[in-house]
Structure formats: C-alpha cells, structure tokens
C-alpha positions as CSV (number, residue, x, y, z in Angstrom):
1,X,155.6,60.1,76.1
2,X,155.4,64.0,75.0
3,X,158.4,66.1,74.5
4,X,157.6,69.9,74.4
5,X,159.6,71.3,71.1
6,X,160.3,75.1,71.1
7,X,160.2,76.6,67.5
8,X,162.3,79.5,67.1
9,X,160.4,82.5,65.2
10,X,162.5,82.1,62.2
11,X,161.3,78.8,61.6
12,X,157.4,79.2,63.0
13,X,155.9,79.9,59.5
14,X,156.8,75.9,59.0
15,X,154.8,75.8,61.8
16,X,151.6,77.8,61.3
17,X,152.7,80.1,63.9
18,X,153.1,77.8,66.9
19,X,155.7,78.6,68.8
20,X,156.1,75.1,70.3
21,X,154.9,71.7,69.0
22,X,154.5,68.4,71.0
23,X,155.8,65.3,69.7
24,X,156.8,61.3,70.7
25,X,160.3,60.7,70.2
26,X,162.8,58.5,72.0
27,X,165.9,60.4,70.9
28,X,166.4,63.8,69.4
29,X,167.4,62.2,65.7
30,X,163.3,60.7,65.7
31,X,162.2,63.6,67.0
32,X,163.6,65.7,64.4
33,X,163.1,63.2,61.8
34,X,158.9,63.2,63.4
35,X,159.1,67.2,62.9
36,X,160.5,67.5,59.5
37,X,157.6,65.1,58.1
38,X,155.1,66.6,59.8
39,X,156.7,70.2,58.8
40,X,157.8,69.6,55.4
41,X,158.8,73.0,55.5
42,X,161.4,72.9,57.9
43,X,163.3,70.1,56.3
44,X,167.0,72.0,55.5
45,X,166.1,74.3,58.1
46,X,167.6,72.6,60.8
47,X,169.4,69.6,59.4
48,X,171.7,68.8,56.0
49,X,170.7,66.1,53.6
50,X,172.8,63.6,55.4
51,X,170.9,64.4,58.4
52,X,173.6,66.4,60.7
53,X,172.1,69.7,62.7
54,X,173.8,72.6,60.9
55,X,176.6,74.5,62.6
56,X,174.5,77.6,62.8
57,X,171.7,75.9,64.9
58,X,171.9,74.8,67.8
59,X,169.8,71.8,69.6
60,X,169.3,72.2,73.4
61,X,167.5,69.3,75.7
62,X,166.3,70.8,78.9
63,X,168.5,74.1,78.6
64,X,172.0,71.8,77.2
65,X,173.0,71.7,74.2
66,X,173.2,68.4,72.8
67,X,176.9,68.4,71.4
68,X,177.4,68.1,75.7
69,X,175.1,65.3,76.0
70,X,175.5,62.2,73.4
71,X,174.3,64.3,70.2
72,X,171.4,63.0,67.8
73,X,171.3,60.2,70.0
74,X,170.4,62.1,73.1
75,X,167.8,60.7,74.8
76,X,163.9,62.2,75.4
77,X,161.4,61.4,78.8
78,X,158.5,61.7,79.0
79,X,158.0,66.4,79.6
80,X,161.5,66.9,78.4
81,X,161.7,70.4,76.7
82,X,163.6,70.5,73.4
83,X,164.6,74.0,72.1
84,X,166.1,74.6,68.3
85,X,167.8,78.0,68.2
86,X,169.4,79.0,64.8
87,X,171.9,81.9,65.5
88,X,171.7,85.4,64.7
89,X,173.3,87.6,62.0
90,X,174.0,90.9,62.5
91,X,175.4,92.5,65.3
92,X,176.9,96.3,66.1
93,X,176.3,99.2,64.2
94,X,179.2,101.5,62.3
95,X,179.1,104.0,65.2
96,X,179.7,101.7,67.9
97,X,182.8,101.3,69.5
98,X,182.4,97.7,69.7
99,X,182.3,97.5,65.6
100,X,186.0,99.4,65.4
101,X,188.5,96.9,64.1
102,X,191.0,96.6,66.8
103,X,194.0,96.3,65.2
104,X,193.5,99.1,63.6
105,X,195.4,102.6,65.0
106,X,193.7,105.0,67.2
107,X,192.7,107.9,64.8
108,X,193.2,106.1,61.9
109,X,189.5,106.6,61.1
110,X,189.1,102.4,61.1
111,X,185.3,102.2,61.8
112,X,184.4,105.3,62.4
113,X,180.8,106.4,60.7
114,X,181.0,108.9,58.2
115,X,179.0,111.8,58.8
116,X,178.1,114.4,55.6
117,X,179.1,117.6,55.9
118,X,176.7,120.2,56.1
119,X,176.9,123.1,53.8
C-alpha cells in the first residue's frame, strides 16, 4: 500500500527537496510517525512531543482535513494522497485598507501609512 505525502515548501529541506514522499502507513499517526524517522528533520515540525499535529498545521487526507474525519486515527488505502500544510504568517500591508483597525474612527489616522514629507 503507497500513500502519496505532499511536503509543504517550508518543510522540503527535511526532505532533500522533494516535494512529495511515498510511504506505507495504515493510519495518519504511523504515517507520520514512518516520516519523522525517516526525516529526522521534520520531527517538531509537524507534531509536539506528545505526538499531537500542531494547531498551526493542518493534516488533509484526500483534500479533508483530518479533525473532520477520525483524526490521527484516520485511515490510509492504498493511492490516498496526504497533504501537511503549516499556515502562513503575514498578511496585508500598512497601506491596505484591509490592514485599518476597524474599530478605529474614520480619519483618525488608525492604519494609515505614514508617508515623509518632502522638503
């Protein structure tokens, strides 16, 4: 039985660069468990030291995430695709409207970029 395992690019230098990695698992805890000791270095990456997935990755089994499914315990077949995703920092920039904190009042200057002046 091969599951298809999609490693996100954050984690890929684990990996030597592959972006996906086959692997024998009958649930998604051994198939994690099968990753980390082949990867050493993705140990901590995806789980914590009692072996949960961390809240800022998520797990997904054939496009669902697994907190929908039954979890760790999730069962893999035999071509199932399994797809780690941490999440993303970051997000819009000072100018943007969407950064403004909406509470605050209209021309109050609340997330607005600052601009120098010229001389």
């Amino acid at each position: 039985m091969s599951v298809q395992v999609y490693i996100p690019t954050p984690f890929r230098r684990a990996t030597n660069d592959r972006d996906r990695v086959s692997l024998d698992a009958p649930d998604v805890k051994a198939l994690l468990d099968e990753l980390e000791e082949r990867y050493g270095g993705l140990k901590g990456l995806i789980r914590d030291e009692q072996g949960a997935v961390h809240r800022h990755v998520n797990v997904y089994v054939n496009n669902e995430a697994i907190d929908a499914l039954e979890g760790l315990r999730t069962p893999l077949r035999d071509g199932d695709e399994v797809s780690i995703i941490p999440a993303l920092a970051g997000g819009a920039g000072a100018g943007d409207a969407s950064s403004r904190d909406s509470r605050a009042p209209i021309g109050s200057g609340a997330g607005r970029m600052r601009l120098p002046l010229a001389r």
